[in-house]
ZAROTOR-562359 format. One record per residue (C-alpha): x, y, z. Coordinates in steps of 0.02 Angstrom, whole numbers, always signed. Example, Ala and Ser with C-alpha at 12.3 -4.5 7.8 and 13.67 -1.06 7.14 Angstrom:
# residues 2
KOLDO;+615;-225;+390
KOLDO;+684;-53;+357
//
This chain:
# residues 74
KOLDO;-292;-196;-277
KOLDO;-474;-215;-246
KOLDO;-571;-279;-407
KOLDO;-730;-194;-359
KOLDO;-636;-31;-382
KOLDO;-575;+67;-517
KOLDO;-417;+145;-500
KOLDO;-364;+276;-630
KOLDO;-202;+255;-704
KOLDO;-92;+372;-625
KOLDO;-160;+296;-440
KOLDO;-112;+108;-497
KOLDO;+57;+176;-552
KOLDO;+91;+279;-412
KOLDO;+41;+132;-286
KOLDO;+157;+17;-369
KOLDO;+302;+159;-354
KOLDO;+256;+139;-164
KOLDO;+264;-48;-173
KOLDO;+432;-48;-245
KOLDO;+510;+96;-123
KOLDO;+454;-11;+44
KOLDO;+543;-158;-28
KOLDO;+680;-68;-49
KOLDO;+659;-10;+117
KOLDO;+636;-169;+190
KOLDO;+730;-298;+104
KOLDO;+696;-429;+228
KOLDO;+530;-426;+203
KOLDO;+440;-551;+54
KOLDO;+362;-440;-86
KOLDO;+206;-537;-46
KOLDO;+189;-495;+123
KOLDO;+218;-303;+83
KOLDO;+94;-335;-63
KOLDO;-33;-388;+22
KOLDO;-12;-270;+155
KOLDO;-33;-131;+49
KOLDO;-191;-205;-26
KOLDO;-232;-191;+148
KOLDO;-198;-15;+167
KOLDO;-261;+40;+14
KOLDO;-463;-38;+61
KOLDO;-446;+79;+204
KOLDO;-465;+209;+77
KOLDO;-557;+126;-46
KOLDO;-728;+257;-42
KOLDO;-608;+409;-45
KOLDO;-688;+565;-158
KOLDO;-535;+642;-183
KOLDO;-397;+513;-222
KOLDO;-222;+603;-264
KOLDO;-165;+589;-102
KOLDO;-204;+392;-73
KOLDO;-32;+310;-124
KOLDO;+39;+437;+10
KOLDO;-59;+405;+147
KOLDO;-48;+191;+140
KOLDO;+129;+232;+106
KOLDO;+129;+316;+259
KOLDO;+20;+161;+340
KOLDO;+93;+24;+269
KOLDO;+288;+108;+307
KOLDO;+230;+146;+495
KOLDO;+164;-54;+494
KOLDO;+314;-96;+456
KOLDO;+429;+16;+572
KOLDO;+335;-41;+747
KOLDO;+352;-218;+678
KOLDO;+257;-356;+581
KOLDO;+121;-407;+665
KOLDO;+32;-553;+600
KOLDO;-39;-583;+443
KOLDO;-236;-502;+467
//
């Protein structure tokens, strides 16, 4: 995640719940790519108020990445 944010707890968890679901998702692809990806994701978000909905939504992103194919590395 960003270093110029702080994340509570429960968000960090919660995103690397996410993390570990799409990988399980997608096997085939490397746990850095889908890392970094969600890093990704997750600055789209980054100035949020209201956070508990966060890991859901670059789930959401990073899964629907992911389903229309990889497109290259940004």
């Amino acid at each position: 995640m960003d270093d110029n944010i702080l994340l509570s707890d429960a968000e960090v968890q919660a995103l690397d719940r996410v993390a570990r679901a799409v990988q399980e998702r997608y096997p085939d692809v490397p746990a850095e790519t889908i890392a970094r990806r969600l890093r990704t994701a997750h600055q789209q978000y980054e100035l949020a108020p209201i956070r508990d909905f966060v890991p859901l939504l670059v789930e959401r992103a990073l899964v629907a990445e992911l389903r229309t194919g990889l497109p290259p590395d940004r």
